[in-house]
C-alpha positions in Angstrom: 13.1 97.2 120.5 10.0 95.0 121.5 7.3 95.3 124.0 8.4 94.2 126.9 11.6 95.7 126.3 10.1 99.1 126.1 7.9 98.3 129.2 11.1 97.7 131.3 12.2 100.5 130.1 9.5 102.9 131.0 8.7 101.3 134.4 12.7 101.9 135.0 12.9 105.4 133.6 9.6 106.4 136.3 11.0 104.3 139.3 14.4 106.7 138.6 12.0 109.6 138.5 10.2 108.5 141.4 12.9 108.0 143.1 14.5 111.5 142.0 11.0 113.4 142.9 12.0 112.3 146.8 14.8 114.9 146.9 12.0 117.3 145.9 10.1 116.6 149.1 13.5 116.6 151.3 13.6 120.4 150.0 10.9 121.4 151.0 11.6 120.6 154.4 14.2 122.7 154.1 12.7 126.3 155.8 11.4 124.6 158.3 14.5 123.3 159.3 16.5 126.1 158.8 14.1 128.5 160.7 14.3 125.5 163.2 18.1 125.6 163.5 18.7 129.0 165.2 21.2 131.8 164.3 23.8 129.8 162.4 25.4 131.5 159.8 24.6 130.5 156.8 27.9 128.9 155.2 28.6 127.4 158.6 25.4 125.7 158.2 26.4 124.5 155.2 29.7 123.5 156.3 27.5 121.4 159.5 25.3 120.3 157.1 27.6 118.4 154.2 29.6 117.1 156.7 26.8 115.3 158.0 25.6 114.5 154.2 28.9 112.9 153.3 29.0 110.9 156.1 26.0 109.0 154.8 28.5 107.9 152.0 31.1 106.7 154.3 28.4 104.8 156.2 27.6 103.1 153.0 31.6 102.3 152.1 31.6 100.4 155.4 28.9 98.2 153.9 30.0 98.3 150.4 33.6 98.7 150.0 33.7 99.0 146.3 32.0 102.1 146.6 35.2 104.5 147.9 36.1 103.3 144.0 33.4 106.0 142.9 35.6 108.5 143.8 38.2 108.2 140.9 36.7 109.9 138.4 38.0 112.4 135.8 38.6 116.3 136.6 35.3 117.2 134.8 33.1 115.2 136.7 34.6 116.5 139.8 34.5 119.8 138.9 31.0 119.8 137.8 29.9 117.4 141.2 31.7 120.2 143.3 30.7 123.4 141.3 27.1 122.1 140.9 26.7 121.9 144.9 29.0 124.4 146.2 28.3 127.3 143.4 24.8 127.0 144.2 24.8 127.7 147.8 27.7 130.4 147.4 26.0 132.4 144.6 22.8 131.7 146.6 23.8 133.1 150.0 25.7 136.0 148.5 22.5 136.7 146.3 20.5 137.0 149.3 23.4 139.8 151.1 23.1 141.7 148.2 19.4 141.6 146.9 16.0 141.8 148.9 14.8 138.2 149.6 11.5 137.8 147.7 13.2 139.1 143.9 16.4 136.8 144.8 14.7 134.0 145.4 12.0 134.0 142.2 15.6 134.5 139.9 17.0 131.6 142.1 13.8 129.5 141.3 14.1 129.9 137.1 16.6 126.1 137.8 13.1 124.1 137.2 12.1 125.8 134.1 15.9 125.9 132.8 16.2 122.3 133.4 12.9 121.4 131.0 14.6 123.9 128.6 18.6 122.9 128.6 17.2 119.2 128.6 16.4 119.5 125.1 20.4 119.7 124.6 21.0 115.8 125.9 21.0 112.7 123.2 17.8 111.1 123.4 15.7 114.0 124.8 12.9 116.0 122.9 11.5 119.5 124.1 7.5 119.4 123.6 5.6 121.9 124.3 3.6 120.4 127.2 7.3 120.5 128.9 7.6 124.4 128.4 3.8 125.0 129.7 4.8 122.9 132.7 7.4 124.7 133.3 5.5 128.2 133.2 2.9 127.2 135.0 5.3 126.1 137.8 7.1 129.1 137.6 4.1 131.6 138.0 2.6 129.5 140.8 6.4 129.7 142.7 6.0 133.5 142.1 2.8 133.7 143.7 4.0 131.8 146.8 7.6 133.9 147.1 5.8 137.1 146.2 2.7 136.7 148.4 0.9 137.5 145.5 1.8 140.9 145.7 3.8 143.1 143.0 8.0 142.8 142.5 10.2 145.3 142.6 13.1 145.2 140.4 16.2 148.2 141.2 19.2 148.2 139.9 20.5 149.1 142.6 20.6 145.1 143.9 21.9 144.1 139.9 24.9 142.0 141.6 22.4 140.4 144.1 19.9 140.0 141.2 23.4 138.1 139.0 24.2 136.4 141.7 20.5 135.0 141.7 20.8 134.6 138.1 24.2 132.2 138.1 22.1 129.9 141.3 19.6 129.3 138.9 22.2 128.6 136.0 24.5 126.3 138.3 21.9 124.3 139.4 20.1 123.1 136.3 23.5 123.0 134.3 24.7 120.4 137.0 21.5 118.7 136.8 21.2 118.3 133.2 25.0 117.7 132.4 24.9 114.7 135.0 22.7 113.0 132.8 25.9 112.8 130.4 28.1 111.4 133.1 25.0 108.6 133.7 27.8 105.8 134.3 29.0 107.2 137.2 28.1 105.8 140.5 25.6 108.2 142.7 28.3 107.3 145.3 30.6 109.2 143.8 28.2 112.4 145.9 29.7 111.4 149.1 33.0 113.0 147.4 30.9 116.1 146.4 29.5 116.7 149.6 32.6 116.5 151.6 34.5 118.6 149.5 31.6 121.2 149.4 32.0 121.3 153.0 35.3 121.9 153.1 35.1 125.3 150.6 32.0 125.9 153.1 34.1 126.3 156.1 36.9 128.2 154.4 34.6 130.9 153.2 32.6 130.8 156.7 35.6 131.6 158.7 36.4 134.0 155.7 33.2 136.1 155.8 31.3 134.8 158.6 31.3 135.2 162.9 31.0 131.7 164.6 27.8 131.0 166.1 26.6 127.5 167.2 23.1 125.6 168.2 21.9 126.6 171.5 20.0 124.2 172.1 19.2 120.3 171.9 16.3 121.8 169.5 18.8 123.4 167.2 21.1 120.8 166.4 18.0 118.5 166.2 17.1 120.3 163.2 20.6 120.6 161.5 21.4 117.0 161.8 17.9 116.9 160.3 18.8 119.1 157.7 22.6 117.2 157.4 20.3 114.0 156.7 17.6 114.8 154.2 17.4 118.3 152.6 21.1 118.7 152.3 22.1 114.9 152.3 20.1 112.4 151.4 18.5 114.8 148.1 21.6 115.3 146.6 22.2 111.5 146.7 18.4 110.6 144.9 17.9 113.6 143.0 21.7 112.4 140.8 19.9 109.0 140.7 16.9 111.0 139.1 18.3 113.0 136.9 20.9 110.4 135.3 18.4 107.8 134.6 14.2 109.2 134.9 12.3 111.9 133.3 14.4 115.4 133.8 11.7 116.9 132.2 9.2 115.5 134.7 11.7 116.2 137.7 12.5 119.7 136.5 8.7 120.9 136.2 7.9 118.8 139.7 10.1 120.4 141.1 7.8 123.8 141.8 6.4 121.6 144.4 8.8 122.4 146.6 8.4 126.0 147.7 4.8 125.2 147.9 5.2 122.0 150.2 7.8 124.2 152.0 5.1 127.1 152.6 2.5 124.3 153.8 4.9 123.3 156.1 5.1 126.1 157.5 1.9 126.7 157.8 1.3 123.2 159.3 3.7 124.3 161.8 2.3 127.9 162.5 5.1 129.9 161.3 2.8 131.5 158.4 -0.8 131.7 156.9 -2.6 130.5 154.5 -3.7 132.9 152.3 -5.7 132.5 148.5 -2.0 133.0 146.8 -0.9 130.0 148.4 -4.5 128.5 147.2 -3.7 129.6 143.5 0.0 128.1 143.5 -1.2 124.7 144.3 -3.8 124.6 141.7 -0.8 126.3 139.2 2.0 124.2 140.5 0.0 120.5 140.6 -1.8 121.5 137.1 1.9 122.0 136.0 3.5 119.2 136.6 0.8 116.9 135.5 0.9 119.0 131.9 4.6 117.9 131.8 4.6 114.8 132.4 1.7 114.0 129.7 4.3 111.4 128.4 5.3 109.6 131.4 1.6 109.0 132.7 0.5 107.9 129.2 3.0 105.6 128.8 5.0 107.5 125.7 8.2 106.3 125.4 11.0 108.9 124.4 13.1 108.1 121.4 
C-alpha cells in the first residue's frame, strides 16, 4: 500500500470518527432533554422517541428509494441492531427501578472502557496501552461527575439493579464493536432498528407503565428534540463511526458525554459547578487525547 493510499485511508478512517464522535455530543444532550420533557414514563419516552428516530429513515427512503433495500438483512444482524438498542434501554431503565441512581449509572458507564477493550477482538485492530489508559482515565473522571466526587455505596441488597447495570454496559459495547463486522451494511438499515425498538418499547410501557403525556408545548418540544438527535439522529452516526473510524478513539471519547451533559446542565441552571466537575474535564479531555495518540499522529493501524 503506498502513500497516498495510506493518506486516503487515514483521512477516511478520522472523517468516520468525526463523524461518529457527533452522536457523542447528541448524548449529552440527553438530561437536558429528558428533565425538559416532563413526567413521561420512561419506556413511553422511548417508545415517542424511536418512532420519531425511524422516521428520519423513512424521510430519507422518500429521497433515496434504494435505501428501504437496507432492510433485508440476515437474522443476526437484525438481532444484534434490535438487541443492541432495545436491551440497552430495557436493562437500563430496569437497572435504575432496582438500584440507586448514582452506582447504576457508573456500572452502566463501563460501555466506553469495554469498547477500547472488546475492540482488540476485531481483524485489523490492536489494543495498546495508551487505549486502556484512555479508557481509565475516562472512566474515573465519569465517576467523579456521577458520584459528585463523593464515596459509593455498593449493597447487595440492589445486586439485580447492579446486573442489570452490568448487561447495559455489556449490550452496548458488544453492539458497538460487533457492527464493525457487519461494516457492509448500510447505516440505513437503523431506520429498521429504531422502529422495531419502538415497538418492544410500547409493549413493555403498557405492560409495566401508567400513561402519562407532555403537558405542554415545552414538553413535547423537548421529546421531538430528543426523537431527533440523542435518540435518532446518534444511533444513525455513531453505526457510521463505529463500522468504519477509530472505535478505540470513539469508545474513550465517549466520557465526554456525561461531562458535556453536566455542563449543560449547568449552563442551563439545573445544577452547579463544583471542583469534581473541574477534575473530570481535565481527566476526561486528558483521556481521550491519550487514546487517540495514533489518530493525531498520523499512525496507521495494520
Amino acid at each position: 500500500m503506498d502513500a497516498s493510499t495510506l493518506t486516503i485511508d487515514r483521512r477516511a478512517r478520522l472523517r468516520a470518527t468525526a463523524i461518529g464522535f457527533t452522536a457523542v455530543l447528541m448524548w449529552s444532550l440527553l438530561a437536558l432533554f429528558t428533565a425538559a420533557s416532563g413526567k413521561v414514563p420512561p419506556f413511553q419516552l422511548a417508545a415517542i422517541c424511536f418512532f420519531i428516530g425511524g422516521s428520519i429513515g423513512l424521510v430519507r427512503w422518500v429521497g433515496v428509494p434504494s435505501a428501504r433495500a437496507s432492510l433485508r438483512q440476515p437474522a443476526m444482524v437484525w438481532l444484534l441492531g434490535v438487541g443492541g438498542l432495545f436491551g440497552y434501554h430495557f436493562f437500563y431503565f430496569t437497572a435504575l427501578r432496582n438500584a440507586p441512581a448514582v452506582e447504576a449509572g457508573l456500572i452502566a458507564y463501563l460501555w466506553p472502557l469495554l469498547i477500547v477493550l472488546f475492540s482488540a477482538l476485531l481483524p485489523g485492530e490492536r489494543l495498546r496501552p495508551h487505549h486502556v489508559i484512555g479508557g481509565l482515565l475516562g472512566l474515573a473522571g465519569a465517576a467523579l461527575i456521577v458520584t459528585g466526587g463523593r464515596g459509593l455505596a455498593f449493597n447487595q441488597d440492589y445486586a439485580f439493579g447492579y446486573a442489570a447495570a452490568l448487561a447495559c454496559a455489556l449490550i452496548w459495547s458488544g453492539y458497538s464493536v460487533l457492527s464493525r463486522r457487519f461494516s457492509g451494511v448500510s447505516t440505513d438499515v437503523v431506520t429498521g432498528f429504531c422502529l422495531v425498538t419502538a415497538v418492544l418499547s410500547t409493549i413493555a410501557h403498557l405492560m409495566l407503565e401508567t400513561t402519562v403525556w407532555p403537558a405542554t408545548a415545552s414538553e413535547w418540544a423537548a421529546v421531538l428534540a430528543l426523537g431527533l438527535m440523542p435518540v435518532g439522529a446518534a444511533f444513525y452516526v455513531w453505526d457510521y463511526g463505529v463500522k468504519h473510524g477509530d472505535i478505540q478513539v470513539l469508545g474513550a471519547s465517549s466520557y465526554a458525554a456525561p461531562l458535556l451533559s453536566t455542563v449543560i446542565l449547568i449552563a442551563a441552571g439545573f445544577a452547579e459547578a463544583t471542583w469534581a466537575i473541574a477534575l473530570a474535564c481535565v481527566l476526561i479531555t486528558g483521556g481521550a487525547a491519550v487514546a487517540a495518540r495514533d489518530l493525531i499522529w498520523g499512525r496507521t493501524p495494520r
